[in-house]
Structures are given as C-alpha cells and as structure tokens.
C-alpha positions as CSV (number, residue, x, y, z in Angstrom):
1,X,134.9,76.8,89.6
2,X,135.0,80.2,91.3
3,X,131.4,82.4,91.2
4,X,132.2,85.8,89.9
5,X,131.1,88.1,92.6
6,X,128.7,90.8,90.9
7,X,128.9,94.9,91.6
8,X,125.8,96.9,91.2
9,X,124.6,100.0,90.4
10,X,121.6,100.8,92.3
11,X,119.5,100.2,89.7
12,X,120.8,96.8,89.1
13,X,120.8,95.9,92.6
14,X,117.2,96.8,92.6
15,X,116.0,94.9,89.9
16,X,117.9,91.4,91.2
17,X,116.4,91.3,94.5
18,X,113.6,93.1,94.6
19,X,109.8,92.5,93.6
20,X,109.2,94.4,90.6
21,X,106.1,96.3,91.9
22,X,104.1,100.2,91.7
23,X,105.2,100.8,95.4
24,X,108.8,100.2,95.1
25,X,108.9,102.1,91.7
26,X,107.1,105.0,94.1
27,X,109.8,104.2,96.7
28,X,113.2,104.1,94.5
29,X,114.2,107.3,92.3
30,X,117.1,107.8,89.9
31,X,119.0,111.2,90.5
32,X,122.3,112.0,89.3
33,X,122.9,111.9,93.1
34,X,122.3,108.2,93.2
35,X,120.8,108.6,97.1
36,X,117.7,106.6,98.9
37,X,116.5,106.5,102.5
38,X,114.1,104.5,103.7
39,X,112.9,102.7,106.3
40,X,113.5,98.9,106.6
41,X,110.2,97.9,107.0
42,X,109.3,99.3,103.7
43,X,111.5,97.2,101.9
44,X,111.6,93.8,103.3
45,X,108.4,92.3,101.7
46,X,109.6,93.5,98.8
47,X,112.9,91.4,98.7
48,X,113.1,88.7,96.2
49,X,115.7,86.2,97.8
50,X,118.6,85.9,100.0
51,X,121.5,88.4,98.5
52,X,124.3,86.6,97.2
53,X,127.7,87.8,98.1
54,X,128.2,91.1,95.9
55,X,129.2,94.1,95.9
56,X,127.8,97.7,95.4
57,X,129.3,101.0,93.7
58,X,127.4,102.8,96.6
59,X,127.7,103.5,100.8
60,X,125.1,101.7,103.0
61,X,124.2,102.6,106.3
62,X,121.6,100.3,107.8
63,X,120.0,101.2,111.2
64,X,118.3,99.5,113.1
65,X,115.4,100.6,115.8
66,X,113.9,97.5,116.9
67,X,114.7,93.2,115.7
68,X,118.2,92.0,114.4
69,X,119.7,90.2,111.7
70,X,122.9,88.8,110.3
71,X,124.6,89.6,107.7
72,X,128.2,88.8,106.3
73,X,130.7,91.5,105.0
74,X,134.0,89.4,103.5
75,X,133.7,86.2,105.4
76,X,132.8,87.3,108.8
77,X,129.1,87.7,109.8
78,X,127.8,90.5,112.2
79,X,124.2,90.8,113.8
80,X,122.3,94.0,113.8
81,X,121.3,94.6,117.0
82,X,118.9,97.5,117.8
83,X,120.7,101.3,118.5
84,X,123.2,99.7,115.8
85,X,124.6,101.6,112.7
86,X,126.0,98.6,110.0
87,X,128.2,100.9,107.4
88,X,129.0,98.3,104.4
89,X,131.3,100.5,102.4
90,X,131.1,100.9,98.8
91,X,133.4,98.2,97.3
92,X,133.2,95.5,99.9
93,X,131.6,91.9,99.5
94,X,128.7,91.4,101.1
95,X,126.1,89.0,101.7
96,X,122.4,88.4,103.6
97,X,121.7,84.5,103.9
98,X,118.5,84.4,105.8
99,X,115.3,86.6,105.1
100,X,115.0,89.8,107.1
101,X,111.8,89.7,109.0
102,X,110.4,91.6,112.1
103,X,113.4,94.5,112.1
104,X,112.8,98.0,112.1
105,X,115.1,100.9,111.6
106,X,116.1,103.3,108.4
107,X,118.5,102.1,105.2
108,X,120.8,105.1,103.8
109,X,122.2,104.6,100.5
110,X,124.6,107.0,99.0
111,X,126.9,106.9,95.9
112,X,130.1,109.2,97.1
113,X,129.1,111.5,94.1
114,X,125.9,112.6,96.7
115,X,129.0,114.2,98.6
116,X,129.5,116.2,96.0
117,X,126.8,119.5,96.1
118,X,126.4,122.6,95.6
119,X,127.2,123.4,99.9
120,X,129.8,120.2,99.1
121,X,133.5,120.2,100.4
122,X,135.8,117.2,99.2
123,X,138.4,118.1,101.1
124,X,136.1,116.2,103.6
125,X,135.6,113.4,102.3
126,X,138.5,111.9,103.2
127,X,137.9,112.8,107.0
128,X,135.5,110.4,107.2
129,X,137.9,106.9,107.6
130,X,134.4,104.2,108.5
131,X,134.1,105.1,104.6
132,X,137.1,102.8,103.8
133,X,136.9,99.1,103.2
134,X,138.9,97.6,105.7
135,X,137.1,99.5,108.8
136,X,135.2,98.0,111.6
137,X,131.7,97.8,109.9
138,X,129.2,97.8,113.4
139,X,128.5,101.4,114.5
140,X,127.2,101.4,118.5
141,X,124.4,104.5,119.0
142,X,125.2,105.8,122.6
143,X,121.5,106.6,124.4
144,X,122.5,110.5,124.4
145,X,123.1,110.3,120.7
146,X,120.1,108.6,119.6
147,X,117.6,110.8,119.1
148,X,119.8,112.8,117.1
149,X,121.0,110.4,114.9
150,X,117.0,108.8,114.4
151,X,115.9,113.0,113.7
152,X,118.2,113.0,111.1
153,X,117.2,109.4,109.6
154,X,113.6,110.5,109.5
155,X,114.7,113.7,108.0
156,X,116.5,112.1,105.1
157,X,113.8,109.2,104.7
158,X,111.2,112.3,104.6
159,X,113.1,114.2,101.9
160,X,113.3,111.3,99.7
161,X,109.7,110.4,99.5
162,X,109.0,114.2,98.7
163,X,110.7,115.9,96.2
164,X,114.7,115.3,96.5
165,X,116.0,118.6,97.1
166,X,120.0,117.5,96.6
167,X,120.9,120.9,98.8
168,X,119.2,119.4,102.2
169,X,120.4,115.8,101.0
170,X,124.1,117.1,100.9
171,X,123.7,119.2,104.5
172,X,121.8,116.4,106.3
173,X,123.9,113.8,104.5
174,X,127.0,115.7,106.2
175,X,125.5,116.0,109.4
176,X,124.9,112.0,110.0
177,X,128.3,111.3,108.7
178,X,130.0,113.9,111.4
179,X,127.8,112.6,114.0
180,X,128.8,108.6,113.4
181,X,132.7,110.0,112.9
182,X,132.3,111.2,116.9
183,X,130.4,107.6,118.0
184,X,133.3,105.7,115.8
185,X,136.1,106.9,118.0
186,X,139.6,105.8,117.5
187,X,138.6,102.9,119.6
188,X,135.8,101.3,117.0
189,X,139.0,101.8,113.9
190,X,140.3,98.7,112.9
191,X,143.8,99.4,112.7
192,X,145.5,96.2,110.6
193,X,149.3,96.8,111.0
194,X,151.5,97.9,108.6
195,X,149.2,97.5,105.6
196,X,146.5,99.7,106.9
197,X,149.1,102.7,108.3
198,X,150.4,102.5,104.4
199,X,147.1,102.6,102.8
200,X,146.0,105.3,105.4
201,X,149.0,107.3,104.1
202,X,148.0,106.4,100.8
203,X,145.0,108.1,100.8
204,X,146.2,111.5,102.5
205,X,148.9,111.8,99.9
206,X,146.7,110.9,97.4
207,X,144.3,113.4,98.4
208,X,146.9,116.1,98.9
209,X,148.6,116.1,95.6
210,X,144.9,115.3,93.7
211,X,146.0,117.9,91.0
212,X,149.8,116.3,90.2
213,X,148.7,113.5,88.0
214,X,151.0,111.4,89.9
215,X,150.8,107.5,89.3
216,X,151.6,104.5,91.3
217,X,155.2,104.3,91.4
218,X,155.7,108.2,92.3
219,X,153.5,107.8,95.6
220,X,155.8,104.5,96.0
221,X,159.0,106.5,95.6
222,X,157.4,109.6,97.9
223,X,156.5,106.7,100.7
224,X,160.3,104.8,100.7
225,X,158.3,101.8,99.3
226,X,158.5,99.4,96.0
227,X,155.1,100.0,93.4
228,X,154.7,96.1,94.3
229,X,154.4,96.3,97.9
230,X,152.2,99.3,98.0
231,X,149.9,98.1,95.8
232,X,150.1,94.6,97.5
233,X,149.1,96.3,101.1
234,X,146.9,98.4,99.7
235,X,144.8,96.0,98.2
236,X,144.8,93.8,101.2
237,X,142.7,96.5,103.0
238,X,140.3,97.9,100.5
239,X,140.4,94.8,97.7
240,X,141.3,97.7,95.4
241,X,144.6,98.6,93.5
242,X,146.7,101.3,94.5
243,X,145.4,102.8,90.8
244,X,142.0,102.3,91.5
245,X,142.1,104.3,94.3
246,X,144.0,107.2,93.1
247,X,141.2,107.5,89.9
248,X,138.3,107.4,92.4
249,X,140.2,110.4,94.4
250,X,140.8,111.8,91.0
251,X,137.3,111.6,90.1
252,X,135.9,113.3,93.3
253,X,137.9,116.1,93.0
254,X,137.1,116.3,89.0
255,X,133.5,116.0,90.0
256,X,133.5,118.4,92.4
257,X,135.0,121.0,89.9
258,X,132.3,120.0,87.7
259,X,129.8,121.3,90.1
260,X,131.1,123.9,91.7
261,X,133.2,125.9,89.7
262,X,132.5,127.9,86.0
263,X,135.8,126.7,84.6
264,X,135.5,125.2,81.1
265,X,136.6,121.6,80.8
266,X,139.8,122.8,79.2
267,X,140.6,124.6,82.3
268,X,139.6,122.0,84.6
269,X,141.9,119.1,82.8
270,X,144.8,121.8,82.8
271,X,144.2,122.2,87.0
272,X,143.4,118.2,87.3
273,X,147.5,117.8,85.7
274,X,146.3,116.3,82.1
275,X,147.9,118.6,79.2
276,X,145.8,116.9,76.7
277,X,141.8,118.1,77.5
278,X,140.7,114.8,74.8
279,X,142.5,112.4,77.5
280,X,141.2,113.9,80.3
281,X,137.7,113.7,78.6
282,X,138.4,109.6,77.9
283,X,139.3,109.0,81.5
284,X,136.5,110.7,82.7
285,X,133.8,108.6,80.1
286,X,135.7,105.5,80.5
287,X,134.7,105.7,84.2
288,X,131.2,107.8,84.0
289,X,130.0,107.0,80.7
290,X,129.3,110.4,80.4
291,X,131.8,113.0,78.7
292,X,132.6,115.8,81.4
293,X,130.4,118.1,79.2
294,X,127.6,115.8,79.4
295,X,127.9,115.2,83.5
296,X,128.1,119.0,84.1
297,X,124.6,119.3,81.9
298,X,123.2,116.6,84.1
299,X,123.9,118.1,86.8
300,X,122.0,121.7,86.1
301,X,119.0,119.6,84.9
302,X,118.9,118.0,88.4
C-alpha cells in the first residue's frame, strides 16, 4: 500500500517536526506573507524526527556556511556542502533521513505570495526559472559572490526576528533571487528534452495571456500539441497538471491586483477574463479560503 505523501502549510510543517517550545514560538511568525529566515543552527535542536518524504506549499532556500548534510528531493539525494544554496521548490517531494547536526548556514522560506508587495512586480516572477520543479536543485556560491549573498541572508534573518517590515522583505527577497539567477547560469539548468522546452513554453504563454481565461486545450491548440500530451509533459517536469499551473499563474496575477491596484473586485474579475464577479470570487476561496474581499482586508491589516 502506497503512503500518501503529505503538503504543508508552514504552520503544519511546523507543528509535525518541530518541538513544540517558547523559543520556536518566538522564532516562527504567521504573516499573510507566509516568510521566515533563520539560521540553521537555531532550528536543528528543535527538530522532532527525520522528515518524511512531503511536500511544502512554500520556496526553500537552505544555505549553508559551515558542515553538510544529505537530503533527498524526488528520489535522488544531494549533500550540502558549505558555500552551497539547496532551492527545494514549492511543490516537489522531499525528504531528510538522518538528523542534521554540526551545520551552519541560513534557511529562507517563502510562500510565492511574499513576491507579491507593495514595490512587487509579477511580471518577474516568472524570470526566475530555479523556481520551477524540474530544475537542478544545488546552487554553487562563487568566493566573489559570497559575501553578498551571506549580507543579504543576515539581512533577511535580522528583519524577521524584529518586526517583519513586508516592504524590506519584498526588496531584499528580490535581491537574493536576482543574485542566485546570475550564479545559476544556463549551465546549472536542467534542461530535460522535449518535455521541459514544452513546459518552459507553457509557462511564458501562460504568463502572457494571464488575463484571457484561457484553459488547457486553447494553450494545446496555440502550441500545435494534443490537451493529453501537454498535460502529460507538463506534469513530468513539475508533478503538476497543465491546470494547476495556469490557476497558480492566475492567482499571482489576481493577487497582485489585490495589492496593488484600487480596483473593486468587480473590476478586477472583468480584467482577470471572468464575466461572472461570484465565479471569480469561488475560484479565488476555493484556492485561498478567503473571499477576494477578505484577502485584500488582510492584507491592509498587515
């Protein structure tokens, strides 16, 4: 009998492998930006038990300073080595067998919703292609990018444990990711044949006609393809369905109109391609749990 692999919020990741103590309630905050940073060292006495293969709604970046350890993303396992970024994309399976003990280094965790601010631009987003399941997961630090990329680690891990100002999170946030899109290279992309140029197409269409409403078998037609193999090859790369992926476009650009603009939610469902504002309010919910009303109030009480 198969195990059902599990996907986590934060919260709920928290609460299965962690100790359930005063200094990690200090440590982890709930913000609608869904964002932590802190450093390893921190949070390994804290851990419960060796993580089971799951999955998380969230990005990870793990770096690490001094030590190593293994992990497994899918069925291949990497070691950590120090000047090392691991990215385990939102999505993926993962898994940590043995303890971690004796490392060193930062842990970034971001729901994509933290790239959506108030300085945001989603048009971004997309530009940054480690992001996607399917991409080599093991970031190399070149010595002449080091310090930079530990200043801005420290920076984030500082803001955290003050006062999360979401502003600086969103402008540092963007500044690692631009910095680790120059070390990635096009040499460090895992390019999978066929299945990954269709998926990387995908996405670029996806993201350029956001506003069309346009479902499964229209991208199909637009890319020469049949719905079946589209979805087939794009599910080989990011163990999503082609649908799944257009809603969580959908939803970035929906959230970012939430934040940014002062249309009403009637205007924004008439832009986003929906001619019926309670539909577009049902997808939304169905995916959020909160009504676009209710998001956008979050949101100015944060």
């Amino acid at each position: 009998m198969k195990t059902k692999i599990k996907t986590y919020d934060s919260e709920g990741f928290r609460k299965e492998y962690f100790n359930d103590n005063s200094r990690l309630d200090e440590l982890f905050k709930k913000s609608i930006i869904d964002f932590f940073c802190l450093r390893i060292e921190d949070l390994i006495s804290g851990v419960l038990k060796p993580i089971l293969p799951s999955k998380e709604e969230s990005h990870t970046f793990i770096f690490v300073t001094e030590g190593s350890y293994k992990t497994k993303i899918g069925f291949k396992e990497y070691e950590i080595k120090p000047n090392q970024v691991l990215t385990i994309q939102a999505g993926v399976v993962f898994s940590v067998e043995q303890r971690i003990n004796n490392v060193k280094g930062f842990t970034c965790h971001f729901h994509p919703n933290t790239l959506i601010g108030k300085f945001g631009n989603r048009s971004l987003i997309s530009d940054f292609e480690f992001l996607n399941a399917g991409n080599y997961p093991i970031i190399d630090i070149k010595e002449s990018s080091k310090s930079a990329i530990l200043n801005i680690f420290k920076r984030l891990a500082t803001e955290f444990e003050n006062d999360i100002n979401p502003n600086i999170i969103h402008a540092y946030l963007y500044t690692l990711l631009s910095e680790l899109k120059i070390l990635v290279g096009e040499s460090n992309v895992v390019k999978q044949g066929a299945s990954y140029q269709i998926t990387t197409q995908f996405r670029s269409l996806v993201h350029a006609k956001v506003k069309e409403n346009l479902k499964v078998a229209d991208f199909a037609r637009i890319m020469n393809l049949s719905p079946n193999h589209l979805n087939k090859s794009v599910k080989s790369i990011t163990a999503k369905s082609a649908s799944e992926i257009i809603d969580e476009i959908k939803l970035i650009e929906i959230k970012y109109l939430l934040y940014q603009s002062t249309q009403s939610i009637s205007e924004i469902s008439y832009e986003m391609g929906y001619l019926d504002p309670s539909y577009f309010t049902r997808f939304f919910k169905k995916r959020e749990n909160v009504s676009p009303t209710e998001y956008r109030e979050l949101i100015e009480k944060s």
